[in-house]
Every structure is written in structure tokens, then in C-alpha cells.
VOMAR-225289 format. One line per 2 residues: number of its first residue (from 0); their letters; for each residue x, y, z of C-alpha. Coordinates in Angstrom, 3 decimals. Layout:
BEGIN
NUM = A = X,Y,Z ~ ...
//
This chain:
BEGIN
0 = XX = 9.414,11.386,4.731 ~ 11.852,12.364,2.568
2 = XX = 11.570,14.872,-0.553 ~ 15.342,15.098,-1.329
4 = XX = 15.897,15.538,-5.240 ~ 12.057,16.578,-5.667
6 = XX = 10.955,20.308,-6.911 ~ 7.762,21.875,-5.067
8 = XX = 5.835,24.483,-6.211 ~ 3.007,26.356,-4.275
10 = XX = 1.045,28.940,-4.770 ~ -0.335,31.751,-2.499
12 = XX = 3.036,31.087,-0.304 ~ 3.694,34.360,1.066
14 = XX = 1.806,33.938,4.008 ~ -0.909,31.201,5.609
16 = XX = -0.727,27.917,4.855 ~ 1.010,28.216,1.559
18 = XX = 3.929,29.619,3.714 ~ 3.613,26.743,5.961
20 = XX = 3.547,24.245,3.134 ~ 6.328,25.821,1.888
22 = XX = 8.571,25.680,4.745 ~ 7.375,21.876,5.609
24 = XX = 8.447,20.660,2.045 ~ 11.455,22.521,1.858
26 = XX = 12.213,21.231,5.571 ~ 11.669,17.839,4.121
28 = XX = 14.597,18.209,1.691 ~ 12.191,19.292,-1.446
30 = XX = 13.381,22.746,-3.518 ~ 10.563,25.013,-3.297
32 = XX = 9.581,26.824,-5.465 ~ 7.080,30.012,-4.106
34 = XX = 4.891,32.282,-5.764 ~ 2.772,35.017,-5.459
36 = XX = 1.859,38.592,-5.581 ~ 3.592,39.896,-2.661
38 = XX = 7.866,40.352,-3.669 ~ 8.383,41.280,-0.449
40 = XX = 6.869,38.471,1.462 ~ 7.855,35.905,-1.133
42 = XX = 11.495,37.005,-0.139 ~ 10.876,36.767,3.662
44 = XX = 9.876,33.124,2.702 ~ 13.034,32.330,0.629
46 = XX = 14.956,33.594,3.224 ~ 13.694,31.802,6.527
48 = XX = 13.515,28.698,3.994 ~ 17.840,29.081,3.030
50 = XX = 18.212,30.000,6.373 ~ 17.543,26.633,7.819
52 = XX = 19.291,25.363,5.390 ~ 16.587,24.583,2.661
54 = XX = 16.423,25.635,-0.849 ~ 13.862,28.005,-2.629
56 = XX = 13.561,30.460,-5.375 ~ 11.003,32.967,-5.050
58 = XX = 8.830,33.637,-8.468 ~ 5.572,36.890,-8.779
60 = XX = 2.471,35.343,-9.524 ~ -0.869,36.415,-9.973
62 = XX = -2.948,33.409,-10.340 ~ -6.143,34.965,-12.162
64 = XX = -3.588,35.703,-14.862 ~ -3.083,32.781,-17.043
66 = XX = -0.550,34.226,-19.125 ~ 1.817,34.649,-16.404
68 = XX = 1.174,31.039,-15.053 ~ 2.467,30.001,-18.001
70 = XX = 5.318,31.857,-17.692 ~ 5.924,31.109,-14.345
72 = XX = 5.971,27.556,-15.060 ~ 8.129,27.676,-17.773
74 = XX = 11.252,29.546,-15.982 ~ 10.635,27.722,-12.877
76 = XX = 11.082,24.256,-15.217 ~ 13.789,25.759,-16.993
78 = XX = 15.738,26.945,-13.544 ~ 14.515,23.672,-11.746
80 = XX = 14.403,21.284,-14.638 ~ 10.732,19.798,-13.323
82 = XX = 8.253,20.286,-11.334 ~ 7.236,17.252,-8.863
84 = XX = 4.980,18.391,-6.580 ~ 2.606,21.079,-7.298
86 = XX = 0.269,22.724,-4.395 ~ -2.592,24.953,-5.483
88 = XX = -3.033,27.022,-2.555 ~ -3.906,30.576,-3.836
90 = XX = -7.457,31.700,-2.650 ~ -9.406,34.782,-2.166
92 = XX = -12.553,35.928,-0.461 ~ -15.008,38.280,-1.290
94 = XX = -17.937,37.877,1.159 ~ -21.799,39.028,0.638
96 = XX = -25.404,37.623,0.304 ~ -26.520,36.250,-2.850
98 = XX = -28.956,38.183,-3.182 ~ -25.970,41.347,-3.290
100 = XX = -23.523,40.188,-4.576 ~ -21.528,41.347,-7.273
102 = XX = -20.579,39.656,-10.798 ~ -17.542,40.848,-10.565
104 = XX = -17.040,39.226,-7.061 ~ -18.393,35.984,-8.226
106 = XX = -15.903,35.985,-11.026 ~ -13.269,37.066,-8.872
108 = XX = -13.412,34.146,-6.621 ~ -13.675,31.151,-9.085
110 = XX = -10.780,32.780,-11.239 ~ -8.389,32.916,-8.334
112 = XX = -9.496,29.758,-6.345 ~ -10.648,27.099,-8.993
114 = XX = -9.674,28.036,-12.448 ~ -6.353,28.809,-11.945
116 = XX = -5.757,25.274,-9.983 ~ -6.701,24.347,-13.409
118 = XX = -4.372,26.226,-14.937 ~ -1.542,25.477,-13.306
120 = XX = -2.141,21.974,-12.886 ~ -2.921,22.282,-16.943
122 = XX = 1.030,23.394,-17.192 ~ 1.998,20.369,-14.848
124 = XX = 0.945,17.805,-16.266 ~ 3.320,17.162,-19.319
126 = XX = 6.638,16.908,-17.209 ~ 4.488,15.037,-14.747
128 = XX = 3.692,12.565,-17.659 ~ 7.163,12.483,-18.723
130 = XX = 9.065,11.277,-15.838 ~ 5.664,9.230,-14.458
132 = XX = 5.454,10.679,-10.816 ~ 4.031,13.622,-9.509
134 = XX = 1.862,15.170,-6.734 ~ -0.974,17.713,-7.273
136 = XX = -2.600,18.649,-3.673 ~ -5.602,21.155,-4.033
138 = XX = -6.271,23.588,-0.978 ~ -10.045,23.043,-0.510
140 = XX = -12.289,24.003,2.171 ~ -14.726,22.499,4.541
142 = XX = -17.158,25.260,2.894 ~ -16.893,23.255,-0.077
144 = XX = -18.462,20.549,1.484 ~ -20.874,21.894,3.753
146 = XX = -21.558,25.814,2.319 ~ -21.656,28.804,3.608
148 = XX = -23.964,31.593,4.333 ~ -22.889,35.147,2.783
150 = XX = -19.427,33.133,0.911 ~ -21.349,31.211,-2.041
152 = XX = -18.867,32.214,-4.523 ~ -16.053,30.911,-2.127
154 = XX = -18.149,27.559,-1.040 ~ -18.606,27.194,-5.359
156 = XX = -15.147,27.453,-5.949 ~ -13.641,25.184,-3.437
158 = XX = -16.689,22.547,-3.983 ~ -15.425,22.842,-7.576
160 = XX = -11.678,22.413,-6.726 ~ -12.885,19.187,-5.102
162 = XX = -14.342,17.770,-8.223 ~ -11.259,18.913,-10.125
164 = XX = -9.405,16.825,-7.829 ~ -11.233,13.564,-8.278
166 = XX = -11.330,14.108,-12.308 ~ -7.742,14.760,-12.555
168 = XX = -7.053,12.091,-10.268 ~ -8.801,9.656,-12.388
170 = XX = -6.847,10.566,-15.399 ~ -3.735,10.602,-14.468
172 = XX = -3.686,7.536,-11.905 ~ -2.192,5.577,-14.581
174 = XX = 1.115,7.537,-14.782 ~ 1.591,6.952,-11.168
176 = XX = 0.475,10.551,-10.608 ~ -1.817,11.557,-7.730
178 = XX = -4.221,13.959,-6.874 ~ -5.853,14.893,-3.651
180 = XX = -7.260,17.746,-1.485 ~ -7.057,18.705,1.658
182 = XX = -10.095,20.751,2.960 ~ -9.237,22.896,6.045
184 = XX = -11.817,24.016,8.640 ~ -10.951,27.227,11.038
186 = XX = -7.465,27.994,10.637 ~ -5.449,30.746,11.794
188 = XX = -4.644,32.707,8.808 ~ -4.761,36.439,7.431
190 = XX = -8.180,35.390,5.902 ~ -9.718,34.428,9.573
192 = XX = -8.316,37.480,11.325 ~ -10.580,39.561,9.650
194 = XX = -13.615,37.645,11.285 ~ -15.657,39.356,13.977
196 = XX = -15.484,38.219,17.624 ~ -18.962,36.989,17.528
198 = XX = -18.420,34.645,14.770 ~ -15.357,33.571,15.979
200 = XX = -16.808,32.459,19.431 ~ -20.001,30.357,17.185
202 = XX = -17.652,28.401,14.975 ~ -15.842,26.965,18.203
204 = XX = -19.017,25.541,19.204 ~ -18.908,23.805,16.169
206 = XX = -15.292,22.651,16.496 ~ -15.549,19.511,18.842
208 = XX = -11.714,19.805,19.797 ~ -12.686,23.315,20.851
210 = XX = -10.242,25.267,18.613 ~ -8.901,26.466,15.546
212 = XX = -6.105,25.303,13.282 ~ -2.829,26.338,12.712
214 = XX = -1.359,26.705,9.213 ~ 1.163,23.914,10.795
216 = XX = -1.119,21.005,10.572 ~ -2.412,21.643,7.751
218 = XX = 0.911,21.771,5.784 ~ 1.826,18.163,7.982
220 = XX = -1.193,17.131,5.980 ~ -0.023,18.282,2.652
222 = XX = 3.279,16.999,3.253 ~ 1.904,13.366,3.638
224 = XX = -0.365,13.509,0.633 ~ 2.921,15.012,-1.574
226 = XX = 4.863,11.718,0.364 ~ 5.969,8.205,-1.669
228 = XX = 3.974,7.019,1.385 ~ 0.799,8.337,-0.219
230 = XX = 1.351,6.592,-3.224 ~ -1.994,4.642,-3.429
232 = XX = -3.838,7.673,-2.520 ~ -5.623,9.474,-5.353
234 = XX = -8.920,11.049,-5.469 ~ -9.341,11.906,-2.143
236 = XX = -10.271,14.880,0.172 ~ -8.548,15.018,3.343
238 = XX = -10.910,16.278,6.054 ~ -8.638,18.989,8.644
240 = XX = -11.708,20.467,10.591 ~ -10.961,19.874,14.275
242 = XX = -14.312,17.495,13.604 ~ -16.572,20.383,12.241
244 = XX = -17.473,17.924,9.376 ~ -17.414,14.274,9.728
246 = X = -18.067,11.455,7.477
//
């Protein structure tokens, strides 16, 4: 697979598998360009990405912002001249009962994780339209499909991201623009690291290969689903779960 001539953005790519999307795409041949919060990290990334030779620019974002999404966008068009590939990877957690938690939590959650994939993919879609190719790939979760004790606002938000995959796919098909999901089970992140012992040792009894994921295979995944080679895939939710969830 080749992504020579094609401009990438992803979000949440300072670290975890935006970073590892990031450096797959731009290993491909793709420009990249990064965002989020963290200067410092986003520069790490832009420089292990021009060090092996790739190219990348690096750009602040704070996705619950929608204002500077749209600015984002804009420069990173007007440096880049399009945007081919976008990856909406940016996702928080902010874990508690139901019963406890928060509003502001709950709000939290679905701004950062689901409404600014909307968002961006909002800002997208007219130079997507124009040149009659792109690739949106949504960062889901195998939470989204199955739930999750003490993470409902997470488990709402990525469910939701996967239903804003299948209606975007649907109405853009027809400009040879696709849109799919990946949803990633246990995988070695910042985000997991936080997890207790305990629960670590219960979800790999749930994992029949017996471990987690790496931020690696996930990104192979995104890669493919970003490919020409994916062309006649739209709609779809690629499971990455170690076989946590089948069917």
C-alpha cells in the first residue's frame, strides 16, 4: 500500500494509537498531518516521523473546541492543499457508576469522543466532495459494542461513533468516499496503564489469544481501511479484540 501524494490527518496523535497511525501512514508515503493538545509530544511525533524520512506538520488541537477545528482544518488545507484521509482518534475517559456520575463527565466524554468526529469529519467533507476520494476511519471501541460497567458515557460515545460511521458512509458512498471504524479491544495505551492489576488479569480471560494489543496493529488496521485496496469497503466496523467480541 501506497499513500504517496495523499494528506492524513489524525487526531489525538501525540501518543497511543493516534501516534501509531500516524507513523504507519506517514511510513506509507502519506503527509501527516498531527494534532492535539500536547506541543511537546506533537513535536516528538513530527520529528521521529521526518526522521525516517516521512513528512508531517504538527498542528494544537483541542477537539471539544469546535472553533479551533475549524481552524485547524482550514490552515492545514491551506498548507497541505487537501485533506485525504482523515482519522478521528481523539478520546477521553472519565470512569464512574451511573448512578454517580457527573453531568459534566457525561458531557465531557461525548464532546471529545463523538461530537467532535462529527465535527471534523463536518470540515472534511467539502474537499472530499471536490476531488471525489477520501477516507474517514473512526476510532471506536469494543465497549461500543458490548458496554461497559462504570464507563457508560465512554461505551455511549463510541456506540455513537459507530452509527456515525454507517450514516456518513451511506451518504457519501457515491463520491467514492468511505467510511469505516475500527473498534479496538485491550490495547496498550496511556488510557490502559491506569487500570488496576486485578482488572487487567480478568480481561485476559476474556481475550482468547491471551493478550493485549499494541497500538501497532491497530494502526496496520487503519492503514488498510485508509488503502485504494479498501475501496469497496464502507460502512463497516472492523473488529481488533484479540477475539473478545465475535460475530
Amino acid at each position: 500500500m501506497t499513500f504517496s501524494g495523499r494528506v492524513a490527518l489524525v487526531t489525538g496523535a501525540s501518543q497511543g494509537i493516534g501516534r501509531a497511525c500516524a507513523a504507519r501512514l506517514a511510513k506509507s508515503g502519506a503527509t501527516v498531518v498531527v494534532a492535539a493538545r500536547n506541543q511537546q509530544k506533537l513535536d516528538e511525533v513530527v520529528q521521529e516521523i521526518t526522521a525516517a524520512g516521512g513528512t508531517a506538520a504538527a498542528f494544537v488541537l483541542d477537539v471539544a473546541d469546535e472553533e479551533q477545528i475549524k481552524t485547524v482544518i482550514k490552515a492545514a488545507i491551506a498548507r497541505f492543499g487537501k485533506i485525504d484521509i482523515l482519522v478521528n482518534n481523539a478520546g477521553i475517559t472519565h470512569d464512574q457508576l451511573v448512578m454517580r456520575m457527573k453531568r459534566a463527565d457525561w458531557d465531557s466524554v461525548i464532546n471529545t469522543n463523538l461530537t467532535s468526529a462529527y465535527l471534523c469529519t463536518q470540515q472534511v467533507i467539502s474537499p472530499m466532495l471536490k476531488q471525489r476520494w477520501g477516507r474517514i476511519v473512526n476510532i471506536a471501541s469494543v465497549f461500543g459494542q458490548t458496554g461497559q460497567a462504570g464507563q457508560a458515557n465512554y461505551a455511549a460515545s463510541k456506540a455513537g461513533l459507530i452509527g456515525l460511521t454507517m450514516a456518513v458512509a451511506r451518504e457519501l458512498a457515491s463520491r467514492s468516499i468511505t467510511c469505516n471504524a475500527v473498534a479496538p479491544g485491550f490495547i496498550e495505551t496511556a488510557m490502559t496503564e491506569v487500570l488496576s492489576g486485578e482488572f487487567k488479569e480478568n480481561a485476559l480471560k476474556m481475550i482468547p489469544l491471551g493478550r493485549t494489543g499494541t497500538p501497532e496493529e491497530v494502526a496496520h488496521a487503519v492503514e488498510f481501511l485508509a488503502s485504494e485496496q479498501a475501496g469497496y469497503i464502507t460502512g463497516h466496523v472492523l473488529n481488533i479484540n484479540g477475539g473478545m467480541l465475535m460475530g
